[in-house]
Gaussian input, Z-matrix of N, CA and C with variables (Angstrom, degrees):
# hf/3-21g

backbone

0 1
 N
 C     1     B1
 C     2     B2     1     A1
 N     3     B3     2     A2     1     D1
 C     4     B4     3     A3     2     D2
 C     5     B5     4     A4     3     D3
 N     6     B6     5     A5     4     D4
 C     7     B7     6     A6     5     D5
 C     8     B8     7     A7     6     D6
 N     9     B9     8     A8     7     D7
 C    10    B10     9     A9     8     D8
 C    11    B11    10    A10     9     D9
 N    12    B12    11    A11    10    D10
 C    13    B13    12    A12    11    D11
 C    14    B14    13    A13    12    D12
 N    15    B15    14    A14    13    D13
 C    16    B16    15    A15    14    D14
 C    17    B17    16    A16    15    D15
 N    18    B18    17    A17    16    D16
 C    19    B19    18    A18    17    D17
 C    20    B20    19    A19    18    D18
 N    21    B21    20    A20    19    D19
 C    22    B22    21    A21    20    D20
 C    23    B23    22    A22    21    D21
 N    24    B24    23    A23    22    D22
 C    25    B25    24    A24    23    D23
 C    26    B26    25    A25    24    D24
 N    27    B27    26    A26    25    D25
 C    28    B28    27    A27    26    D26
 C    29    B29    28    A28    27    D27
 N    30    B30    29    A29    28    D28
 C    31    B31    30    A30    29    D29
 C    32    B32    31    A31    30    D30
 N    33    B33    32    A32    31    D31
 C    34    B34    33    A33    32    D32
 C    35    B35    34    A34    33    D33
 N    36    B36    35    A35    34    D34
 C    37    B37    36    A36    35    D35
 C    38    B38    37    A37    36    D36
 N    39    B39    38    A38    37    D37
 C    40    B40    39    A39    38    D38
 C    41    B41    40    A40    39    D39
 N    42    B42    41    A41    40    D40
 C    43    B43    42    A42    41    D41
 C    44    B44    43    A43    42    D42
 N    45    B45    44    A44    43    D43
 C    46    B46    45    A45    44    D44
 C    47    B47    46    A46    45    D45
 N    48    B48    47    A47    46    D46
 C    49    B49    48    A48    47    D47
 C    50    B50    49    A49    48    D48
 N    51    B51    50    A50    49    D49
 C    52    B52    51    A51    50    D50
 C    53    B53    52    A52    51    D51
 N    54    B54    53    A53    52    D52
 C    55    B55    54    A54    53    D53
 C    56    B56    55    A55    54    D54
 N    57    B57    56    A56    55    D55
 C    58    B58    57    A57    56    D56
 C    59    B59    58    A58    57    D57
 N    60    B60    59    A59    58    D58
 C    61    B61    60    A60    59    D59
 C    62    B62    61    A61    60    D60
 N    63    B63    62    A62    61    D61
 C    64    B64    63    A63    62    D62
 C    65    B65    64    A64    63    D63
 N    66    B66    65    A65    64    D64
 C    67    B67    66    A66    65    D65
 C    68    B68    67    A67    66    D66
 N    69    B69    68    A68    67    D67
 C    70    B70    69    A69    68    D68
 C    71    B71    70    A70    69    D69
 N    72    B72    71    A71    70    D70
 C    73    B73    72    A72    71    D71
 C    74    B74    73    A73    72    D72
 N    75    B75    74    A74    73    D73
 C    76    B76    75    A75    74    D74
 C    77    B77    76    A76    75    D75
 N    78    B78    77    A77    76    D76
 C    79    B79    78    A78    77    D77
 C    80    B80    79    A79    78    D78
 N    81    B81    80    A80    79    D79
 C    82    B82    81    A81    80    D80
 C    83    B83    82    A82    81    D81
 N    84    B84    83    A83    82    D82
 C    85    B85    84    A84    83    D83
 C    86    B86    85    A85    84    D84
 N    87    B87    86    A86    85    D85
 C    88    B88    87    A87    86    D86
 C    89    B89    88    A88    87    D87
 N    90    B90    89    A89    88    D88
 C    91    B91    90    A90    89    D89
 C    92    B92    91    A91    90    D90
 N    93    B93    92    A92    91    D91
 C    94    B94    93    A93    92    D92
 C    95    B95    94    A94    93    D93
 N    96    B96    95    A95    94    D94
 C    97    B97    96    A96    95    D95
 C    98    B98    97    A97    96    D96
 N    99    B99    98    A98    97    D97
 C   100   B100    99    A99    98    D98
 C   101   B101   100   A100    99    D99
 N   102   B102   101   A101   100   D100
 C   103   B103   102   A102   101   D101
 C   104   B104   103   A103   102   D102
 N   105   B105   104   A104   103   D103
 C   106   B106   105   A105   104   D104
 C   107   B107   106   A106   105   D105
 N   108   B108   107   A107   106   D106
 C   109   B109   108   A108   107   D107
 C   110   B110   109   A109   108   D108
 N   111   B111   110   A110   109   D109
 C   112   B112   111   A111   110   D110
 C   113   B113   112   A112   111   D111
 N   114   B114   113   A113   112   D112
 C   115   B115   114   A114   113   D113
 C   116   B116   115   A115   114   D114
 N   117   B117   116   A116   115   D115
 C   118   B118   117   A117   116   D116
 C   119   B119   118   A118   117   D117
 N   120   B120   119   A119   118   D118
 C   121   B121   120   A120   119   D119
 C   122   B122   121   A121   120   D120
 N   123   B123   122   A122   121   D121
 C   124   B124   123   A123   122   D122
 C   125   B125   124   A124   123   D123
 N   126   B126   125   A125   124   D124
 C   127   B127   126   A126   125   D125
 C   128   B128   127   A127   126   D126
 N   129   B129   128   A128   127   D127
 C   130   B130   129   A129   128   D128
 C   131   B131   130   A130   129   D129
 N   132   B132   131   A131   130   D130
 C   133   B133   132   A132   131   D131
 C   134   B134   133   A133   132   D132
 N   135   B135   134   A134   133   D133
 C   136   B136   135   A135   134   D134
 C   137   B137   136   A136   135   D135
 N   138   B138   137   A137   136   D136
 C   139   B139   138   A138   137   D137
 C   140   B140   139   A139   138   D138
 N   141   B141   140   A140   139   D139
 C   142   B142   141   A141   140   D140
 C   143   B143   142   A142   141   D141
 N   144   B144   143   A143   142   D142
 C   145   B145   144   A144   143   D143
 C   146   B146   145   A145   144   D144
 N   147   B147   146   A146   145   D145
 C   148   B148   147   A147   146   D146
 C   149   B149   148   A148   147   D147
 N   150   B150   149   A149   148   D148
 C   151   B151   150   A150   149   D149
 C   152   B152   151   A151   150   D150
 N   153   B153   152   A152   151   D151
 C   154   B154   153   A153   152   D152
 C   155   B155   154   A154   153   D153
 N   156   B156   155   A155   154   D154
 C   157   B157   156   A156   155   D155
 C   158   B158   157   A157   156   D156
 N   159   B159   158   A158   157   D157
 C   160   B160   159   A159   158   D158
 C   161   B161   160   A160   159   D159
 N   162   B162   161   A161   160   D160
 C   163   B163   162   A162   161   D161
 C   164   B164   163   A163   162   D162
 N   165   B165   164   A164   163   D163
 C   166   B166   165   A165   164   D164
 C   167   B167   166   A166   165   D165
 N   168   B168   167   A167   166   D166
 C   169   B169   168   A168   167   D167
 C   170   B170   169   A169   168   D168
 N   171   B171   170   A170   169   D169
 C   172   B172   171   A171   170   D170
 C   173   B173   172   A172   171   D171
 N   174   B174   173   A173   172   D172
 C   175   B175   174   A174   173   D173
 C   176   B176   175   A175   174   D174
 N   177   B177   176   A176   175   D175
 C   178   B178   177   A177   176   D176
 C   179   B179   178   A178   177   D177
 N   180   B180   179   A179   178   D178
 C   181   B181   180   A180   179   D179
 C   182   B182   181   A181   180   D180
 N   183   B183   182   A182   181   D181
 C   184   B184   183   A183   182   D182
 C   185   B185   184   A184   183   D183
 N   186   B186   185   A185   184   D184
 C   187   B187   186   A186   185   D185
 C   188   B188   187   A187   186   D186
 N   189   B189   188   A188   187   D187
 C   190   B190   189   A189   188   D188
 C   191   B191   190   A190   189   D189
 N   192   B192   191   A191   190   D190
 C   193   B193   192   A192   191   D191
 C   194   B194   193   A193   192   D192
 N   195   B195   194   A194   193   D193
 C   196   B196   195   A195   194   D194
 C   197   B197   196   A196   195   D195
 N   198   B198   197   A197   196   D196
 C   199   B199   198   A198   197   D197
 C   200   B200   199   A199   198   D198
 N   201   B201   200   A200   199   D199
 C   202   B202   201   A201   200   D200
 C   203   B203   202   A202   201   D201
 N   204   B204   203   A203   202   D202
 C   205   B205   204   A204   203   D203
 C   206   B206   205   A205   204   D204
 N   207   B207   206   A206   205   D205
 C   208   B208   207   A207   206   D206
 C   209   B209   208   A208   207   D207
 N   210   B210   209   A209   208   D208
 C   211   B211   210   A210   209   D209
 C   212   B212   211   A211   210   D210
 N   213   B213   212   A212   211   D211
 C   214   B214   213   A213   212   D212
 C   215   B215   214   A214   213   D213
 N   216   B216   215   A215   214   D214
 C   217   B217   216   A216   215   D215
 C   218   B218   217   A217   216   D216
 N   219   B219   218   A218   217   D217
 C   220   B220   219   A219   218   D218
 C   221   B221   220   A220   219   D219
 N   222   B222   221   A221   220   D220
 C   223   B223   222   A222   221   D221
 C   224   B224   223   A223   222   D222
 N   225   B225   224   A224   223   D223
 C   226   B226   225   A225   224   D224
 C   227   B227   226   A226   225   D225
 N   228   B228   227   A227   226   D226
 C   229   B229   228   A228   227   D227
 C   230   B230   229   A229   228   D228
 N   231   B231   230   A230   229   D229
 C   232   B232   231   A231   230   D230
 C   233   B233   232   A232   231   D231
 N   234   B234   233   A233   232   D232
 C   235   B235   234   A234   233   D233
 C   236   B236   235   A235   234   D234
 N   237   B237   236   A236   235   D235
 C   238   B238   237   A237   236   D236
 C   239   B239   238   A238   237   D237
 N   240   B240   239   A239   238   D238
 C   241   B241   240   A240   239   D239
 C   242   B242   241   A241   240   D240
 N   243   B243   242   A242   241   D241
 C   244   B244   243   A243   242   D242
 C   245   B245   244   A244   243   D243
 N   246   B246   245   A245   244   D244
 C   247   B247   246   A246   245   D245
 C   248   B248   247   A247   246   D246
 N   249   B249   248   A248   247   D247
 C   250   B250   249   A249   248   D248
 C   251   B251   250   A250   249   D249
 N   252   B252   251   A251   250   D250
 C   253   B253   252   A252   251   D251
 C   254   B254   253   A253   252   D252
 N   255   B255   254   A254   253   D253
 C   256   B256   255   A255   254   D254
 C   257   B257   256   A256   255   D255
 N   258   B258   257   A257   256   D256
 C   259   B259   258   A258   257   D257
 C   260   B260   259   A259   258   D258
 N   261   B261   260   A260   259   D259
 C   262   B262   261   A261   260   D260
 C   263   B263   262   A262   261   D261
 N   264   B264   263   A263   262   D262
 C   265   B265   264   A264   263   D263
 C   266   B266   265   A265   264   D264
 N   267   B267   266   A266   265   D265
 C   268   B268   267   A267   266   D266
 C   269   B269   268   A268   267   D267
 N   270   B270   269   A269   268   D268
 C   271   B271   270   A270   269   D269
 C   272   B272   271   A271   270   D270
 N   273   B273   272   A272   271   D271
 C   274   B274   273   A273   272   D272
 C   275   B275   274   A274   273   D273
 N   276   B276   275   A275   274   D274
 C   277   B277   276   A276   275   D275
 C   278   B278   277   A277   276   D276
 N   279   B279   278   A278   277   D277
 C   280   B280   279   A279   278   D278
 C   281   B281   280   A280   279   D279
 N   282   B282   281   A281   280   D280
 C   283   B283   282   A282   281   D281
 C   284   B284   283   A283   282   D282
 N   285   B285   284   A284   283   D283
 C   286   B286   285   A285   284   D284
 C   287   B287   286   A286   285   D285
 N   288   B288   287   A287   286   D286
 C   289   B289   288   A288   287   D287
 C   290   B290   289   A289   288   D288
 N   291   B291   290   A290   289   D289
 C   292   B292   291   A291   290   D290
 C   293   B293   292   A292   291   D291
 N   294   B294   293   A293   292   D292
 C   295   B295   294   A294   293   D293
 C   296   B296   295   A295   294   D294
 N   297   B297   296   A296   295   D295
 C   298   B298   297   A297   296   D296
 C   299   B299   298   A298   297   D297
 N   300   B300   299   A299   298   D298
 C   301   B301   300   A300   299   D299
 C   302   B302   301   A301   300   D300
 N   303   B303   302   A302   301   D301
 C   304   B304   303   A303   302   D302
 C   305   B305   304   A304   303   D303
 N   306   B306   305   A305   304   D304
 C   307   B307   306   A306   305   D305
 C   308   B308   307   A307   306   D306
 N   309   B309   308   A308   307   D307
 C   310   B310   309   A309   308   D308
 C   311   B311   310   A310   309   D309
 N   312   B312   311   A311   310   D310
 C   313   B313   312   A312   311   D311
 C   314   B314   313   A313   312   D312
 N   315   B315   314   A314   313   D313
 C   316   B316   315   A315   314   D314
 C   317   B317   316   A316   315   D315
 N   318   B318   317   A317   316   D316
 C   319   B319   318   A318   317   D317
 C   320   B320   319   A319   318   D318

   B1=1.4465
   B2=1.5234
   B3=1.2114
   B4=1.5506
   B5=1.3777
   B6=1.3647
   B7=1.2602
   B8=1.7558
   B9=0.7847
   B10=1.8175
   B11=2.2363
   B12=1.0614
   B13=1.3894
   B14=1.3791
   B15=1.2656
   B16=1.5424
   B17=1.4040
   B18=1.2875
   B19=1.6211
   B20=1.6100
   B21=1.5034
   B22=1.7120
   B23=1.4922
   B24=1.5411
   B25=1.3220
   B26=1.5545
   B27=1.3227
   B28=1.0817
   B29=1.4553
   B30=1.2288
   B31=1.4185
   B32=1.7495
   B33=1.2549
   B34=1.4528
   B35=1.7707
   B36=1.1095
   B37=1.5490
   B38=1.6249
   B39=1.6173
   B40=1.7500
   B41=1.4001
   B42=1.1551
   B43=1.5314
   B44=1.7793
   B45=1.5404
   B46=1.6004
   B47=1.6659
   B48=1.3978
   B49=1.8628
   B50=1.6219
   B51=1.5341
   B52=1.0202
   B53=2.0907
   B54=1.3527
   B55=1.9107
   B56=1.4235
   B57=1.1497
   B58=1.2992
   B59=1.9382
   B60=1.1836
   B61=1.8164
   B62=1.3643
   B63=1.1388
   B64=1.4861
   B65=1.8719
   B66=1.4405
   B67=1.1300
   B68=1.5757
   B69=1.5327
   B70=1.4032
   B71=1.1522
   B72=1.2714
   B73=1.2840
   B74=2.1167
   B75=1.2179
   B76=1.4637
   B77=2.0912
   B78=1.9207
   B79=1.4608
   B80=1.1312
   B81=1.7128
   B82=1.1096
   B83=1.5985
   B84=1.2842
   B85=1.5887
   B86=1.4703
   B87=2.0284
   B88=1.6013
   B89=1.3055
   B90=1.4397
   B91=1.4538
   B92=1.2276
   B93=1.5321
   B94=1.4598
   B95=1.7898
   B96=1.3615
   B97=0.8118
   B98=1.4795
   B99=1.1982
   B100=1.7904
   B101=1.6314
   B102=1.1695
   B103=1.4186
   B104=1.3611
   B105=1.0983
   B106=1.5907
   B107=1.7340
   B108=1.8015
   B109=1.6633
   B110=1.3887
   B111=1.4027
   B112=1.1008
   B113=2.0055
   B114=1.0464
   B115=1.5219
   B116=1.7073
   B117=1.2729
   B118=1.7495
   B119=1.7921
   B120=1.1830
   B121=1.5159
   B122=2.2072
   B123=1.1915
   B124=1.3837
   B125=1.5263
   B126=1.5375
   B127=1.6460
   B128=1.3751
   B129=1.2645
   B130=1.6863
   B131=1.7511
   B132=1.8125
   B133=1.6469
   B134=1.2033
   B135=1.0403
   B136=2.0355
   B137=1.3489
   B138=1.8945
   B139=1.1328
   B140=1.6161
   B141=1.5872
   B142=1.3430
   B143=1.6608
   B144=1.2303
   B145=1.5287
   B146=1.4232
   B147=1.1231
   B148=1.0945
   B149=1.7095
   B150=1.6626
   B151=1.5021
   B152=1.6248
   B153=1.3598
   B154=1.5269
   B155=1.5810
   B156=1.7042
   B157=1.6761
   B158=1.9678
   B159=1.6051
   B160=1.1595
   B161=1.7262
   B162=1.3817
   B163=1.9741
   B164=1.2819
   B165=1.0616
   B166=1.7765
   B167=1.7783
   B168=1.4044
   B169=2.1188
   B170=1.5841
   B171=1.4725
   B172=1.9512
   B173=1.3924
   B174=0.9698
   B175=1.7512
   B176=1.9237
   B177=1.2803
   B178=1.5363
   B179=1.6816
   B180=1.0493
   B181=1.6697
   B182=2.0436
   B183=1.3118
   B184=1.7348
   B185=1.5176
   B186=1.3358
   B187=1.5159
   B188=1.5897
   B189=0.9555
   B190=1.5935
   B191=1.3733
   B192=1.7036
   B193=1.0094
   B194=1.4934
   B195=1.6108
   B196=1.4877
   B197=1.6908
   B198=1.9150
   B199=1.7568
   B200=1.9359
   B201=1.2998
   B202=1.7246
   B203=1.8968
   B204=1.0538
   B205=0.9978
   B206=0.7924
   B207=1.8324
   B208=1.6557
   B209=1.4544
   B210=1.2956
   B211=1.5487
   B212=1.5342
   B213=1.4566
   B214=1.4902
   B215=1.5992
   B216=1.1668
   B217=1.6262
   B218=1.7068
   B219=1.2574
   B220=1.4867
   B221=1.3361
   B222=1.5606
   B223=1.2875
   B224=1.6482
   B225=1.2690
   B226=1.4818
   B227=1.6769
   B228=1.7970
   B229=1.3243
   B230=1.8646
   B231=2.0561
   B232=1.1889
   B233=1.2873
   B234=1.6632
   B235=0.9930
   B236=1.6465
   B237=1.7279
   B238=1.0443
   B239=1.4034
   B240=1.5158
   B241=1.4839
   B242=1.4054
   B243=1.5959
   B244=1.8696
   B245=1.4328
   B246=1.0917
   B247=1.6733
   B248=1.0410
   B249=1.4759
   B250=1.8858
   B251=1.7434
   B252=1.0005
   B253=1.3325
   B254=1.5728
   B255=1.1226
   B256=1.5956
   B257=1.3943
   B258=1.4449
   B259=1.1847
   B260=1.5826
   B261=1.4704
   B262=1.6938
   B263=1.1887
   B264=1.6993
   B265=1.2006
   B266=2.1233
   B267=1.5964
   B268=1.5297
   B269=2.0713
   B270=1.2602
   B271=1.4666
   B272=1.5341
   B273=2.0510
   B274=1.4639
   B275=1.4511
   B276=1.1609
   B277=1.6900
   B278=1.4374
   B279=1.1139
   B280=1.4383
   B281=1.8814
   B282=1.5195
   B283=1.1575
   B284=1.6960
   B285=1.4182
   B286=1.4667
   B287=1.2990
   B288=1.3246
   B289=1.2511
   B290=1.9837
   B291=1.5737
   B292=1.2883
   B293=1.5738
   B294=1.5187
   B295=1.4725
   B296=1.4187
   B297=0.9190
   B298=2.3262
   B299=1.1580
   B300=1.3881
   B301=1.6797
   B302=1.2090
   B303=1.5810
   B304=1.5691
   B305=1.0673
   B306=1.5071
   B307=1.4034
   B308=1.4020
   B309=1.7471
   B310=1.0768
   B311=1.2604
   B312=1.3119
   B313=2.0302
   B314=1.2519
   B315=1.7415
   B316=1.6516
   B317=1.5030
   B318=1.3939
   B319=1.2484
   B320=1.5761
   A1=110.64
   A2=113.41
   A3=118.26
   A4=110.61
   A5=131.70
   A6=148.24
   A7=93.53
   A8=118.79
   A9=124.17
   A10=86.99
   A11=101.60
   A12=94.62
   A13=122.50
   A14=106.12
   A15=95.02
   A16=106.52
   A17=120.22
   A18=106.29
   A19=105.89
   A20=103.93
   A21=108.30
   A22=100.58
   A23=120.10
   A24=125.59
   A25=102.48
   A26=125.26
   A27=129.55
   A28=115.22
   A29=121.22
   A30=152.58
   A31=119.32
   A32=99.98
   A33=98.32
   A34=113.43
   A35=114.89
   A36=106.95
   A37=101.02
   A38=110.25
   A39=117.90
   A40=122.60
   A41=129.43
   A42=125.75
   A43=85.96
   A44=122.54
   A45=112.35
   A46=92.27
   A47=87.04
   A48=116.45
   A49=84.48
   A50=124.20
   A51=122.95
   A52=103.42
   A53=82.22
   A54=92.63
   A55=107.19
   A56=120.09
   A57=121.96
   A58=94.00
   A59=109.97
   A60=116.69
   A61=119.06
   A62=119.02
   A63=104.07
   A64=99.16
   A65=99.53
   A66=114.53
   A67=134.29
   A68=105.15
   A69=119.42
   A70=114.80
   A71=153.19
   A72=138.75
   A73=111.44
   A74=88.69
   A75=101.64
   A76=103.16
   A77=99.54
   A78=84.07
   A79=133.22
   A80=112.81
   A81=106.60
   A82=137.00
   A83=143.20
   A84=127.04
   A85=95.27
   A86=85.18
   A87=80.49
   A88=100.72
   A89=129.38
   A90=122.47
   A91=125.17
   A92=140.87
   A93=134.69
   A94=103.87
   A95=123.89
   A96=163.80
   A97=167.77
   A98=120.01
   A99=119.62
   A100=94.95
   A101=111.33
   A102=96.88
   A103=127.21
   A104=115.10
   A105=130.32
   A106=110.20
   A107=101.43
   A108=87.42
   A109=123.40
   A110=120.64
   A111=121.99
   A112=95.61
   A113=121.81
   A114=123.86
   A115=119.13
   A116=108.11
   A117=138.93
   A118=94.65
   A119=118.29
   A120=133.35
   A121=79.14
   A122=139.22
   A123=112.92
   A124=105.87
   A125=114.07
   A126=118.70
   A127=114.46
   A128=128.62
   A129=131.28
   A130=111.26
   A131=95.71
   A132=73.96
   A133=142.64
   A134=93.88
   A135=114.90
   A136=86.95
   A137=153.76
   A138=122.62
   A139=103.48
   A140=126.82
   A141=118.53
   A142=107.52
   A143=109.70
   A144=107.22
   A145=97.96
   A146=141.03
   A147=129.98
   A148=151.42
   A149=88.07
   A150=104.87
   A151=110.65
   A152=112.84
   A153=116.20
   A154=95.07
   A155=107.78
   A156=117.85
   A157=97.94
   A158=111.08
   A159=110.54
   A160=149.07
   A161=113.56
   A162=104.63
   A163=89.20
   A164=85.68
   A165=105.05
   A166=108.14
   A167=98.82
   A168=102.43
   A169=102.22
   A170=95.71
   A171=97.53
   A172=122.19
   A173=102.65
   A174=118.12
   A175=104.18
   A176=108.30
   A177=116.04
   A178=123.35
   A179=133.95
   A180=110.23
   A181=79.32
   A182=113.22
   A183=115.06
   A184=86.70
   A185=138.73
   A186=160.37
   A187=115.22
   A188=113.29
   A189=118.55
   A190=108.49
   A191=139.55
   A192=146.19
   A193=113.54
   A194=111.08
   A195=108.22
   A196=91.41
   A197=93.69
   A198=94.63
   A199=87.41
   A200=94.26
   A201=101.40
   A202=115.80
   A203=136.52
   A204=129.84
   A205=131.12
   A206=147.20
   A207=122.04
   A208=92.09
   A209=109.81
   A210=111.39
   A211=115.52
   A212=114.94
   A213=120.11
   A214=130.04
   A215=100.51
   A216=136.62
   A217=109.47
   A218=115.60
   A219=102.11
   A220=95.50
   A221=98.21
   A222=121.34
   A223=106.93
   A224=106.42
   A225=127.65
   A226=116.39
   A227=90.53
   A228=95.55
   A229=107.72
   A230=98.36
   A231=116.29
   A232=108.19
   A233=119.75
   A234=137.15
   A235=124.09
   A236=107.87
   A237=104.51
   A238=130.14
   A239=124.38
   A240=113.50
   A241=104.71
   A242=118.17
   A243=110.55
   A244=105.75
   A245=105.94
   A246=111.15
   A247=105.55
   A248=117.19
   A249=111.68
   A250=98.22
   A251=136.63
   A252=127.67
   A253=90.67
   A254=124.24
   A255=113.75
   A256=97.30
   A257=122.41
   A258=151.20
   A259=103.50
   A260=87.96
   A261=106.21
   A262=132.52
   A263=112.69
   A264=123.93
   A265=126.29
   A266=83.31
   A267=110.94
   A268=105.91
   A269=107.96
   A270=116.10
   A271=107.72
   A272=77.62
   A273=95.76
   A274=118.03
   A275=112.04
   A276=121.64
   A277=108.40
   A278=128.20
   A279=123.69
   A280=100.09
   A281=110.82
   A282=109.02
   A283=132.84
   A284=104.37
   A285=124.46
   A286=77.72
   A287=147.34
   A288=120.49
   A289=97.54
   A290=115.62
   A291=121.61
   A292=106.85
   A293=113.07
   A294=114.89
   A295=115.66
   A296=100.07
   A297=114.18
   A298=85.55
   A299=125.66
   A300=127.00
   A301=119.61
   A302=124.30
   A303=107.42
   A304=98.37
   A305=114.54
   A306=133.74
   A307=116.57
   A308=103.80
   A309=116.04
   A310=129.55
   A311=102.14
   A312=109.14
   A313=145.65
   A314=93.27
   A315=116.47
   A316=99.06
   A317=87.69
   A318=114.76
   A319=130.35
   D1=-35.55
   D2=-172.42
   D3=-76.66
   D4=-13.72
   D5=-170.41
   D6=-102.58
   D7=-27.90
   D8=-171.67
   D9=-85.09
   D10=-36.83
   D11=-179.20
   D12=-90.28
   D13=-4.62
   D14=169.22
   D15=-108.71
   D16=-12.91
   D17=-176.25
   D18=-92.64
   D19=17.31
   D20=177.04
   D21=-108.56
   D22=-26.50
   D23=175.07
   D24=-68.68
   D25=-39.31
   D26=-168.79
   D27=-66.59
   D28=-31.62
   D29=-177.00
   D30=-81.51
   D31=-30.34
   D32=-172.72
   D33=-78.84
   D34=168.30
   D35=-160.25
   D36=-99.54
   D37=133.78
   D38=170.65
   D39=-25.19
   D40=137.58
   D41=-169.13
   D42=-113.79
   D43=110.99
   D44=175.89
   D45=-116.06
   D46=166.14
   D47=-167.32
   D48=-85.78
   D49=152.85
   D50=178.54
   D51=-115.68
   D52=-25.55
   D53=167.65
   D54=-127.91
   D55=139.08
   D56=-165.69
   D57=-83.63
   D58=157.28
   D59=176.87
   D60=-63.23
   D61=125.63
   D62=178.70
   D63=-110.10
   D64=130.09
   D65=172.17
   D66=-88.30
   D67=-22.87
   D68=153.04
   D69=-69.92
   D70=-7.00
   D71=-179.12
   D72=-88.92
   D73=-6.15
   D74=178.70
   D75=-71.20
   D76=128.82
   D77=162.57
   D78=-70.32
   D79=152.92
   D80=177.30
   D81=-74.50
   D82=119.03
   D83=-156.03
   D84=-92.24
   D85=131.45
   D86=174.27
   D87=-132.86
   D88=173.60
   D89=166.66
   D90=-111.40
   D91=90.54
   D92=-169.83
   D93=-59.19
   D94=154.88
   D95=83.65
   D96=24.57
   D97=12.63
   D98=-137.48
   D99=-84.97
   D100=157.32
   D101=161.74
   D102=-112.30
   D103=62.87
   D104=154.54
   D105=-120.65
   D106=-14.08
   D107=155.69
   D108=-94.63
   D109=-12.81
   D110=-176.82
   D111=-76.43
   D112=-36.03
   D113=-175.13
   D114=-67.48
   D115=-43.01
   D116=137.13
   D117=-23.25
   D118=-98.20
   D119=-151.89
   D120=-58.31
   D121=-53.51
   D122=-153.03
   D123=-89.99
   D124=-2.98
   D125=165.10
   D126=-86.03
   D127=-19.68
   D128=160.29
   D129=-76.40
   D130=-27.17
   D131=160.99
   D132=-99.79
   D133=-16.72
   D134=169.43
   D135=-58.15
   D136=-51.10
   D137=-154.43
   D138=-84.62
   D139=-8.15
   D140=-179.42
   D141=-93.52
   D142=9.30
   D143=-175.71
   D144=-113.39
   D145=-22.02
   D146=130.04
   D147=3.43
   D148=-48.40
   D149=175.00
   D150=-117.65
   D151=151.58
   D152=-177.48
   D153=-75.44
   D154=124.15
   D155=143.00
   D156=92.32
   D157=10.63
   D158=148.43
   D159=-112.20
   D160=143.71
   D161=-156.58
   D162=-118.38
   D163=128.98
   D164=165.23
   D165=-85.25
   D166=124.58
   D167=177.78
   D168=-135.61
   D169=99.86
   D170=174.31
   D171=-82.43
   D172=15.56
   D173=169.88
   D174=-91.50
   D175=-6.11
   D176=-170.23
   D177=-91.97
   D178=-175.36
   D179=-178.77
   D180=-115.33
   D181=-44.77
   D182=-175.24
   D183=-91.42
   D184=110.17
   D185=161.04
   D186=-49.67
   D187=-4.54
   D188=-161.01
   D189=-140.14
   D190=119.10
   D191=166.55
   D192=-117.54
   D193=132.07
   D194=173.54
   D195=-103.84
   D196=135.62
   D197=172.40
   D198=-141.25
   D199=147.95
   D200=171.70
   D201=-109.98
   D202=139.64
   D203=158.95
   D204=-68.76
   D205=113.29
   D206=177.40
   D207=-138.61
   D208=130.01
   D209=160.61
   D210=83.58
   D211=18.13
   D212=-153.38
   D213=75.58
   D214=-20.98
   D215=171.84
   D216=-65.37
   D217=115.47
   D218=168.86
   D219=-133.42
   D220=138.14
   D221=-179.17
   D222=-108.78
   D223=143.90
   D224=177.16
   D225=-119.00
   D226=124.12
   D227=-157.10
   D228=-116.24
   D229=22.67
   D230=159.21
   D231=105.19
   D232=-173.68
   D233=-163.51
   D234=-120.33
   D235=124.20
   D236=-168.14
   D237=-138.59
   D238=149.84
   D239=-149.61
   D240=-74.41
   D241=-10.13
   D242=175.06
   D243=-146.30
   D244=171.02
   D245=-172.92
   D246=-62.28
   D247=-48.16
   D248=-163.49
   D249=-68.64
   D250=-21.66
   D251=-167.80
   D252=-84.59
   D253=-32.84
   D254=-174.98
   D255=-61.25
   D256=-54.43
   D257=163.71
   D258=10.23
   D259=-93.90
   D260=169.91
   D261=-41.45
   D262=-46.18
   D263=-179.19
   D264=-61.63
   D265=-26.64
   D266=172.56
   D267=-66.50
   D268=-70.70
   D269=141.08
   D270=29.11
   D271=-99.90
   D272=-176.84
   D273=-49.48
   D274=-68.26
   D275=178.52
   D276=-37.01
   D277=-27.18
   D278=-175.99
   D279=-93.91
   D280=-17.17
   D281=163.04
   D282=-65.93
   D283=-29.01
   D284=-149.74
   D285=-107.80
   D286=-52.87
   D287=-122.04
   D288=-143.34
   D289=-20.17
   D290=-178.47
   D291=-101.25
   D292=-177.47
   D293=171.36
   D294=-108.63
   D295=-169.52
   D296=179.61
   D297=-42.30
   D298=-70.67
   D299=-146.28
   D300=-62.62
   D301=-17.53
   D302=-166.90
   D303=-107.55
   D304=144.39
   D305=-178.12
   D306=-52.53
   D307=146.65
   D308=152.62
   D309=-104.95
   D310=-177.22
   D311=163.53
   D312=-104.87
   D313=-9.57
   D314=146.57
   D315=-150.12
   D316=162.16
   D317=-177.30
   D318=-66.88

């Protein structure tokens, strides 16, 4: 059977382009810019820099992650819709997983 299929492939007639593709005619994608979003994105981060052991990611749907470093090790203790909730969540992680000495973000 497999021999019946290639000597029919072999047989069937050339399929040719009658206009060759034009690849420049494609738009070009671009991404504007404004700068009141770029001012937007560095005022959401000034409020996550604010707190010890939180990152602001505007590529994210929850903008705010608390992660701790220990040991070369950084742990992530998730994603959150405002800084102070990262805030807290950092807290904990420094509860569970750090000692007396390393700072917090409340008391």
């Amino acid at each position: 059977m497999n021999s019946l299929l290639v000597r029919r492939a072999f047989q069937a007639p050339l399929v040719r382009l009658t206009r060759t593709l034009q690849t420049s005619a494609l738009p070009a994608i671009t991404k504007s810019c404004r700068v009141e979003d770029a001012h937007v994105a560095e005022t959401e981060n000034e409020a996550a820099n604010e707190f010890l052991g939180v990152r602001f990611n505007a590529t994210k749907i929850k903008k705010y992650s608390a992660e701790l470093e220990v040991g070369g090790h950084t742990i992530v203790g998730g994603d959150f819709w405002t800084p102070k909730d990262a805030a807290e969540a950092y807290d904990r992680l420094v509860a569970l997983h750090g000692d007396d000495t390393m700072p917090r973000n409340f008391a």
